[in-house]
LUMTORZA-414725 format. One record per residue (C-alpha): residue number from 1; x, y, z; residue in one letter. Coordinates in Angstrom, 2 decimals. Each point is the difference from the previous one (the first is absolute). Layout:
// LUMTORZA-414725
<pt num="NUM" c1="X" c2="Y" c3="Z" residuo="A"/>
...
***
This chain:
// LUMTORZA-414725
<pt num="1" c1="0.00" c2="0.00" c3="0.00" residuo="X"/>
<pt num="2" c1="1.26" c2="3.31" c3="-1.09" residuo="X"/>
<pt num="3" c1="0.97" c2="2.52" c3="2.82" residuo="X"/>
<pt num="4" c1="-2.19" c2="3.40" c3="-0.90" residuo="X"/>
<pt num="5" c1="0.58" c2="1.57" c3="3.14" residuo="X"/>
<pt num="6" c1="1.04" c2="3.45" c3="-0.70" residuo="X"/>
<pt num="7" c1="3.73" c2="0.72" c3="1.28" residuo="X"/>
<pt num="8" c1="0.77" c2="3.24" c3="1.73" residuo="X"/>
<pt num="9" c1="2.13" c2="2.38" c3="-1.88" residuo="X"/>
<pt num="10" c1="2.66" c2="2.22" c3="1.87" residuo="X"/>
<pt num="11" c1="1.30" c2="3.76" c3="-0.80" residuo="X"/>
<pt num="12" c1="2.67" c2="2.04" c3="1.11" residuo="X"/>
<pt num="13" c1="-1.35" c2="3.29" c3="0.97" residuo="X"/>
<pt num="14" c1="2.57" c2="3.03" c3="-0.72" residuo="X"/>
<pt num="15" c1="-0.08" c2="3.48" c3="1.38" residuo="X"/>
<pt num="16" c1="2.26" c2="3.06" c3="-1.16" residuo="X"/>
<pt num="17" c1="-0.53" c2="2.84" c3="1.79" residuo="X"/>
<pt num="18" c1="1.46" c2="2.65" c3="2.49" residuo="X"/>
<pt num="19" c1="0.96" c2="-0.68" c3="3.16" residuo="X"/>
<pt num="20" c1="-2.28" c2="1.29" c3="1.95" residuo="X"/>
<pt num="21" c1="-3.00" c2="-1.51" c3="-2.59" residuo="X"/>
<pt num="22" c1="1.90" c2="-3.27" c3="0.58" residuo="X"/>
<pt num="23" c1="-0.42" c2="0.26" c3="3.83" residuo="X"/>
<pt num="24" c1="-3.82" c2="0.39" c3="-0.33" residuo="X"/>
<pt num="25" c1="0.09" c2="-3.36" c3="-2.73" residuo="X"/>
<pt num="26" c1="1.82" c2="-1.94" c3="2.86" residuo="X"/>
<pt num="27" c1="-2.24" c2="0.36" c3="2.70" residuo="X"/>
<pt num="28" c1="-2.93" c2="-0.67" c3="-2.46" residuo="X"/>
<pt num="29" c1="2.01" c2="-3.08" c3="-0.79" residuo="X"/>
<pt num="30" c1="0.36" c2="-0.96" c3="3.60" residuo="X"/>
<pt num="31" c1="-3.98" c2="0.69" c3="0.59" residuo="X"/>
<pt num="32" c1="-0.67" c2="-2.16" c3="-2.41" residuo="X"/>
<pt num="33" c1="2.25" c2="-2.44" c3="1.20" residuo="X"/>
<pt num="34" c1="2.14" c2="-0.63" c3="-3.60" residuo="X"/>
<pt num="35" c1="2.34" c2="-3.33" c3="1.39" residuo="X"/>
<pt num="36" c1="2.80" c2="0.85" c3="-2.33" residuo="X"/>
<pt num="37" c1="1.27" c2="3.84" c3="-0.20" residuo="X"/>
<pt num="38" c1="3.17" c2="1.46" c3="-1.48" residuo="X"/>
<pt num="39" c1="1.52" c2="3.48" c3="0.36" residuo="X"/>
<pt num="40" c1="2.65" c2="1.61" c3="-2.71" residuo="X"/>
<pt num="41" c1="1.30" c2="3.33" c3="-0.15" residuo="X"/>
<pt num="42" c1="0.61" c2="1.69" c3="-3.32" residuo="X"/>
<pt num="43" c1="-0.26" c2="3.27" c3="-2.12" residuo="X"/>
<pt num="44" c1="-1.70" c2="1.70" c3="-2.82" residuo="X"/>
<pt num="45" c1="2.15" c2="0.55" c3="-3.14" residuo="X"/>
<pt num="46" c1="-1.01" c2="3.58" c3="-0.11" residuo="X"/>
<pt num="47" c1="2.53" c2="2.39" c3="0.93" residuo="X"/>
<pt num="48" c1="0.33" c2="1.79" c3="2.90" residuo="X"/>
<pt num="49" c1="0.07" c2="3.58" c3="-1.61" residuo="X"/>
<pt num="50" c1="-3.53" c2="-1.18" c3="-1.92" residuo="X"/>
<pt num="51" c1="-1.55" c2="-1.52" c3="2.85" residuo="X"/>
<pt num="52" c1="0.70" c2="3.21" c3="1.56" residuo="X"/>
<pt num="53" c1="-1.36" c2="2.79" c3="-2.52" residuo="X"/>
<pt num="54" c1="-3.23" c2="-2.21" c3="0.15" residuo="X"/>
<pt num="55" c1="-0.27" c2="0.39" c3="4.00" residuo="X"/>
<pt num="56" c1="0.01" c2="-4.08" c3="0.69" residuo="X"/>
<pt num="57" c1="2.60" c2="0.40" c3="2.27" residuo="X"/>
<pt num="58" c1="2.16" c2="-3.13" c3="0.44" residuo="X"/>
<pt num="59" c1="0.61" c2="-3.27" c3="-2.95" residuo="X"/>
<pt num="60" c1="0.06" c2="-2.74" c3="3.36" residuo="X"/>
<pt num="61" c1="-1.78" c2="-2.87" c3="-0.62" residuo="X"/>
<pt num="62" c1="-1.56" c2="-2.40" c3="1.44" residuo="X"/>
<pt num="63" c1="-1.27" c2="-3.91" c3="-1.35" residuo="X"/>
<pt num="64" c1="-1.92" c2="-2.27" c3="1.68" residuo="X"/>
<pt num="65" c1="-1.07" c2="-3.30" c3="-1.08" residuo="X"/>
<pt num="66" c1="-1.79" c2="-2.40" c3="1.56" residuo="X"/>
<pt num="67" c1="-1.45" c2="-3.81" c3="-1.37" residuo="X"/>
<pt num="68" c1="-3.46" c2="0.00" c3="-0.31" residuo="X"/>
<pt num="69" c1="-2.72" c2="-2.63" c3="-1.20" residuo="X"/>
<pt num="70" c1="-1.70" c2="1.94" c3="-3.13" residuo="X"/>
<pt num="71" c1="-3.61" c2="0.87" c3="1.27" residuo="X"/>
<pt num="72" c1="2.26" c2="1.50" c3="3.29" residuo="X"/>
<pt num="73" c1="2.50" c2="1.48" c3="-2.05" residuo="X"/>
<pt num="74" c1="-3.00" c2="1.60" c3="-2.22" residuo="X"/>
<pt num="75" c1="-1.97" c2="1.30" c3="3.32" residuo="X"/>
<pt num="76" c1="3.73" c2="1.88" c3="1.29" residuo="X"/>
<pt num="77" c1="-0.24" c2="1.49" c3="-3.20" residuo="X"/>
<pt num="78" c1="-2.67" c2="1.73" c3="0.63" residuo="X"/>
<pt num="79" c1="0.81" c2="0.94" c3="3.47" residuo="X"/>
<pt num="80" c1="3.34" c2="1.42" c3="-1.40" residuo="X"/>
<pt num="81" c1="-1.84" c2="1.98" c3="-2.13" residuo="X"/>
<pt num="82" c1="-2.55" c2="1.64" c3="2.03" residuo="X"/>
<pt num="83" c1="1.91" c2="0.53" c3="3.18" residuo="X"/>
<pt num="84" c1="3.37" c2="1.41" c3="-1.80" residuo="X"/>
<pt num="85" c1="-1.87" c2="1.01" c3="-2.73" residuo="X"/>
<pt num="86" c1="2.24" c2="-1.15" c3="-2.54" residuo="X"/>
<pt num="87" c1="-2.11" c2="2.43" c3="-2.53" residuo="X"/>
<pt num="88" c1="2.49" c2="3.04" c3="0.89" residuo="X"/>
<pt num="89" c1="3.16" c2="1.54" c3="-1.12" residuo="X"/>
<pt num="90" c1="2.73" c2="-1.18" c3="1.26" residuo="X"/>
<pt num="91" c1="-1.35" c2="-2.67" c3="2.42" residuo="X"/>
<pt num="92" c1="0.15" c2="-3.51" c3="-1.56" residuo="X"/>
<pt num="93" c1="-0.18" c2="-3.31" c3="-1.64" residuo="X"/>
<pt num="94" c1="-1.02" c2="-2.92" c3="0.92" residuo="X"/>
<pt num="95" c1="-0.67" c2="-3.45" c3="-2.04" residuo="X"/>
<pt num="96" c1="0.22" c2="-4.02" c3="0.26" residuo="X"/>
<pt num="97" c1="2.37" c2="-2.32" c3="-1.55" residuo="X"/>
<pt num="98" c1="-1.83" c2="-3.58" c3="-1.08" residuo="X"/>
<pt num="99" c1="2.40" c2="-2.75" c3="2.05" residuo="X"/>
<pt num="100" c1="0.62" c2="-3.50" c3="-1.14" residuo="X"/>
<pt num="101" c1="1.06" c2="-1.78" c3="3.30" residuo="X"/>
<pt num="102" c1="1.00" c2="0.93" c3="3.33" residuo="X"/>
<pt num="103" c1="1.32" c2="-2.49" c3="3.07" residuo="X"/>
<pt num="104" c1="-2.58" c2="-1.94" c3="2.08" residuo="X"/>
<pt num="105" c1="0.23" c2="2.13" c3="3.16" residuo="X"/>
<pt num="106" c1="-0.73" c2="3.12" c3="-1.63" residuo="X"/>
<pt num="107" c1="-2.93" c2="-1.29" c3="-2.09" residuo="X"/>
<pt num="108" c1="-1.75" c2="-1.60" c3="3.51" residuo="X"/>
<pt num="109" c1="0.66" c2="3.77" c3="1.02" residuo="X"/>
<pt num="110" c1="-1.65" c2="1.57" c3="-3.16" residuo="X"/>
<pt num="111" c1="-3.24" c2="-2.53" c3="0.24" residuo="X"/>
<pt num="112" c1="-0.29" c2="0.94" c3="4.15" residuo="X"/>
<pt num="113" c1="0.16" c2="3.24" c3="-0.55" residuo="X"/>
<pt num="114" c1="-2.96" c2="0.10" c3="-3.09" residuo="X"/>
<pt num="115" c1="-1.97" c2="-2.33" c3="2.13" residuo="X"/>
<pt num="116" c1="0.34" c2="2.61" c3="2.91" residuo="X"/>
<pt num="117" c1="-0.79" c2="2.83" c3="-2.20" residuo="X"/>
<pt num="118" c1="-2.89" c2="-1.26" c3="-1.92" residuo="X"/>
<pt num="119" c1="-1.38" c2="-1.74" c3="3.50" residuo="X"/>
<pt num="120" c1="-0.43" c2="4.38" c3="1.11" residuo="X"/>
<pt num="121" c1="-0.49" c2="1.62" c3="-2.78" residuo="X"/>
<pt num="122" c1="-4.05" c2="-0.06" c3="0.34" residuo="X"/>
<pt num="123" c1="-0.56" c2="0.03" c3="-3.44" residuo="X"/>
<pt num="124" c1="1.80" c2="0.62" c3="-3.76" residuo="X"/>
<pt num="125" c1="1.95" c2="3.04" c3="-0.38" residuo="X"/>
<pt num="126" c1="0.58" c2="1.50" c3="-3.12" residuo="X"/>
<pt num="127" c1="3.46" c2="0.97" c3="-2.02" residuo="X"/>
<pt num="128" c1="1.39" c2="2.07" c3="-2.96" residuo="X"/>
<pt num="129" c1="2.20" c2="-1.99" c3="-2.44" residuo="X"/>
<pt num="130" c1="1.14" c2="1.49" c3="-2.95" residuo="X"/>
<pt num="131" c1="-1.20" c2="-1.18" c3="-3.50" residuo="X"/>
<pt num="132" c1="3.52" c2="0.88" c3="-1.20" residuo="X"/>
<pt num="133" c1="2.84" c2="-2.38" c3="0.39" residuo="X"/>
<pt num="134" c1="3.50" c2="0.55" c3="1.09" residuo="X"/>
<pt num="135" c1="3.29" c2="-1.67" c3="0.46" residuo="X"/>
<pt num="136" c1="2.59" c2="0.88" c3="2.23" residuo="X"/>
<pt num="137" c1="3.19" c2="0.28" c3="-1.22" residuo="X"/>
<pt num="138" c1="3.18" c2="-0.70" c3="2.12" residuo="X"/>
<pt num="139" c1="3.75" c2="1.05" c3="-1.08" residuo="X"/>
<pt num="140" c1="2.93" c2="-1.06" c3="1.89" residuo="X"/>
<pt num="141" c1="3.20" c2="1.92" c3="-0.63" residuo="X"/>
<pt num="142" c1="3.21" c2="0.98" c3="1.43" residuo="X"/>
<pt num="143" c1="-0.23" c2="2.83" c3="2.62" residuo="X"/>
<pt num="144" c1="-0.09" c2="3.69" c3="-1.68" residuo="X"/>
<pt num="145" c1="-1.90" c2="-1.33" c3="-3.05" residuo="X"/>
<pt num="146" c1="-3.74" c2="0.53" c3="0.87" residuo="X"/>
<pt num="147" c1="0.12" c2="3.34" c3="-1.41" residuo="X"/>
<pt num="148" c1="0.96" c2="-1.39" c3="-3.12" residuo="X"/>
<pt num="149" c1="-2.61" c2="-2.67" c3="0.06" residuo="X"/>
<pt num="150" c1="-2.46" c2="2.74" c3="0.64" residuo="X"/>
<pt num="151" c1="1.19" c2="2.08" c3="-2.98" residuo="X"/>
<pt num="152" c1="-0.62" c2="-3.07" c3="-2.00" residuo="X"/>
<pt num="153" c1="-3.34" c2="-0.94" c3="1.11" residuo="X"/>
<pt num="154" c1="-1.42" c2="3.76" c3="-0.41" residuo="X"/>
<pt num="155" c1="1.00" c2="0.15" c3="-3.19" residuo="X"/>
<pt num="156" c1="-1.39" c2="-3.09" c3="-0.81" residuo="X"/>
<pt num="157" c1="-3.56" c2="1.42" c3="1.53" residuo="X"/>
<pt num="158" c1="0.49" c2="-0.94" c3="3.89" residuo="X"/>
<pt num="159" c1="-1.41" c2="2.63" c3="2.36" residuo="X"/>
<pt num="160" c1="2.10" c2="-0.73" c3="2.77" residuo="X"/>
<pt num="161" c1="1.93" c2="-2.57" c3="2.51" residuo="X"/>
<pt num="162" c1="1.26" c2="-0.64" c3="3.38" residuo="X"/>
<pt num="163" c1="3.21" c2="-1.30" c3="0.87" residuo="X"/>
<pt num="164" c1="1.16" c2="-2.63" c3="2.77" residuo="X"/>
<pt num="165" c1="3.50" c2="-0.32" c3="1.53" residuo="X"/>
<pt num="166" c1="1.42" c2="-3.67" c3="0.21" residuo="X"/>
<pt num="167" c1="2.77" c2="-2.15" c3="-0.59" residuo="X"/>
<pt num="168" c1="0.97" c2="-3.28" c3="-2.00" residuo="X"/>
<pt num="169" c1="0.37" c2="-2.92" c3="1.36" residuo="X"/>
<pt num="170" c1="2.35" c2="-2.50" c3="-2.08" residuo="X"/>
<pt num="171" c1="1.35" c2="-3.16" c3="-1.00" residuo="X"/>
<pt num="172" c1="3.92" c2="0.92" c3="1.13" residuo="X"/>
<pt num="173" c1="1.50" c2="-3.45" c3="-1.22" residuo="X"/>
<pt num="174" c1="-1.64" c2="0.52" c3="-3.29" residuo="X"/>
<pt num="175" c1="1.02" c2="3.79" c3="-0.47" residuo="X"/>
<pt num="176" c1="3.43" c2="-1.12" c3="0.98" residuo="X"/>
<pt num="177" c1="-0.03" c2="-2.63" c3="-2.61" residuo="X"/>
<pt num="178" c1="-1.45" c2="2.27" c3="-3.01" residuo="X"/>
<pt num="179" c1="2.46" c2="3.07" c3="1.24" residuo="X"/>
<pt num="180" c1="-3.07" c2="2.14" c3="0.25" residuo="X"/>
<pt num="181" c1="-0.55" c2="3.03" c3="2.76" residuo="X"/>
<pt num="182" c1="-3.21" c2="1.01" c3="0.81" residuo="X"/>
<pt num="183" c1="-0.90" c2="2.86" c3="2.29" residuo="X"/>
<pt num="184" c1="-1.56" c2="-0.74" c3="3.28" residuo="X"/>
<pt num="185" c1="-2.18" c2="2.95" c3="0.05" residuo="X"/>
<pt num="186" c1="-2.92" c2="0.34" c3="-2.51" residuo="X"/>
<pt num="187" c1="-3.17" c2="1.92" c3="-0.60" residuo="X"/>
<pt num="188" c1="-3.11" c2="-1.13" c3="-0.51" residuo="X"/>
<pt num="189" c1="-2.87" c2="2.16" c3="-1.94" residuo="X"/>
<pt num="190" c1="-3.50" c2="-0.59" c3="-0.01" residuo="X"/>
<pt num="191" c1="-2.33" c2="1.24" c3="-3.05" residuo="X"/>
<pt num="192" c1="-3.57" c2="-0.27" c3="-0.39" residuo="X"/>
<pt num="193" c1="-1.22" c2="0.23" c3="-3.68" residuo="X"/>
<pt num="194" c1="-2.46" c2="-0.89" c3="-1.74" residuo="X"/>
<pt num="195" c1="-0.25" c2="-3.48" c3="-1.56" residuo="X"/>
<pt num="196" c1="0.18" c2="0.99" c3="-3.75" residuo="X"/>
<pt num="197" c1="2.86" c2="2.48" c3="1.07" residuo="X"/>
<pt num="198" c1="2.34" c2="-2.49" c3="1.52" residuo="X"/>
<pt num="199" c1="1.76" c2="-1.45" c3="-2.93" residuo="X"/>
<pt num="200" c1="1.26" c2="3.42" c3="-0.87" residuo="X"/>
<pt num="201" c1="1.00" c2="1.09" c3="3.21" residuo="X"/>
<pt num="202" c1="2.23" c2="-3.47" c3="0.55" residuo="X"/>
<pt num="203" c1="1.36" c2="0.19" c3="-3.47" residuo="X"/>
<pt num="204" c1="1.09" c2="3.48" c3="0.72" residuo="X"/>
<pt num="205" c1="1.61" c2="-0.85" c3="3.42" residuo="X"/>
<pt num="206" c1="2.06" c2="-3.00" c3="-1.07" residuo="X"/>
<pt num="207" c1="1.24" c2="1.57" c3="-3.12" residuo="X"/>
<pt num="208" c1="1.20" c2="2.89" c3="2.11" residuo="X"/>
<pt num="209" c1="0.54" c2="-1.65" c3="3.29" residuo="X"/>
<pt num="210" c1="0.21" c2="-3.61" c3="-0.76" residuo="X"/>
<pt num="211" c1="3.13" c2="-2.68" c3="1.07" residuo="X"/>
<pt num="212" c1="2.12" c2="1.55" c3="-2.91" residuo="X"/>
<pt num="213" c1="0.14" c2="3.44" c3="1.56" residuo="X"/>
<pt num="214" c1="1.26" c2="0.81" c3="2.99" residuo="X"/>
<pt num="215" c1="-3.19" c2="-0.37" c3="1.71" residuo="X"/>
<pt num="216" c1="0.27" c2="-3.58" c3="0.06" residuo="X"/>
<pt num="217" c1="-3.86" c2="0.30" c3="-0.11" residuo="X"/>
<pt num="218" c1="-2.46" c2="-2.82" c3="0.66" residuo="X"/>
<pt num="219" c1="-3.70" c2="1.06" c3="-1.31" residuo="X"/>
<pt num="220" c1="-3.17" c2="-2.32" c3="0.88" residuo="X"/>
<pt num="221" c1="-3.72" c2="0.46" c3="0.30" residuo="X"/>
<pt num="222" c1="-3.17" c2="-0.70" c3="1.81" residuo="X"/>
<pt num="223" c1="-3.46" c2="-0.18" c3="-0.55" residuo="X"/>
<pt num="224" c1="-2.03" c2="2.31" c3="2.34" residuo="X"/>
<pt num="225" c1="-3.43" c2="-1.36" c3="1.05" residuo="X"/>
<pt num="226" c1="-1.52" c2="3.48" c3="0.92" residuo="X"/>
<pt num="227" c1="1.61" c2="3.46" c3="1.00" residuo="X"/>
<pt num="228" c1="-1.36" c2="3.15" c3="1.74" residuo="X"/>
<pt num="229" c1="1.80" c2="3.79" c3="-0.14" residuo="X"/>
<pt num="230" c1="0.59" c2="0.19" c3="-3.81" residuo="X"/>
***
């Protein structure tokens, strides 16, 4: 007999914001009791002299992310939304990422935690998703290129990025065997762009920032489920 049961699907839920926005999204996070919660710092790729002249003060950044089951994931959406209100200048983004798999533990916390939340909710609520899809693209390069990256993906039709600190972490016996050097410290930029868009924007950053240039740059994509603040 065939299993029909429908299985659960899981997101990761993403928020780029300020700060001080960022705050606010982690004690909504914590209300709601979201199992699984990460915390980055980062920065706009807008300059400090622009950011300025248009009076929004400091480029700090702030991403949280947090592994959601999808009708959970869809509800914080919403919440996002209307208590940051993601609808205004300079406040935020937030989206889900579709994932494939994740380790036991975590998934027994995802389940527990949409059996908690549907058990109190006291009926349906309702969300915004957006009818427009979106990918998210990710560029890894050595430290000092973002702005590069950025120059590439503008002119390629990207509106704009935000930019991670991090480091490698390598395979030492096989760079000693194939001679090679690769920096420890990297940067990592984030672009949202729309699906029909993306092509061009990667194209543009690996010609100009790809492994043959002193980048060293890495460029993937992924799909975004929904997104809120565009």
């Amino acid at each position: 007999m065939e299993n029909n049961e429908k299985k659960p699907s899981y997101q990761l839920l993403v928020l780029i914001a300020t700060p001080k926005l960022a705050d606010k999204a982690a004690e909504l996070f914590c209300r709601n009791s979201l199992p699984v919660q990460y915390r980055l710092n980062a920065e706009g790729t807008a300059s400090n002299e622009i950011m300025d002249m248009l009076g929004f003060g400091s480029i700090d950044k702030c991403i949280l992310a947090s592994m959601v089951e999808k009708p959970l994931g869809q509800k914080m959406l919403g919440k996002l939304h209307s208590e940051l209100r993601l609808d205004t200048v300079n406040s935020g983004i937030a989206f889900t990422i579709p994932l494939t798999g994740a380790s036991n533990l975590i998934l027994r916390m995802l389940t527990q935690t949409a059996e908690n939340t549907a058990g109190s909710a006291g009926g349906k609520e309702r969300y915004i998703m957006t009818d427009i899809k979106y990918s998210l693209i990710t560029a890894v390069v050595n430290r000092g290129f973002s702005g590069d990256v950025m120059k590439a993906a503008k002119e390629a039709g990207a509106g704009g990025g935000t930019v991670m600190h991090s480091r490698s972490i390598v395979n030492e016996e096989a760079l000693g065997f194939n001679e090679l050097s690769v920096p420890d410290e990297k940067e990592i930029v984030l672009i949202i762009a729309e699906a029909e868009s993306k092509m061009a924007i990667m194209r543009a950053i690996s010609e100009n920032c790809g492994m043959a240039s002193e980048a060293k740059g890495l460029v993937v994509s992924l799909p975004i489920d929904s997104v809120m603040g565009i």
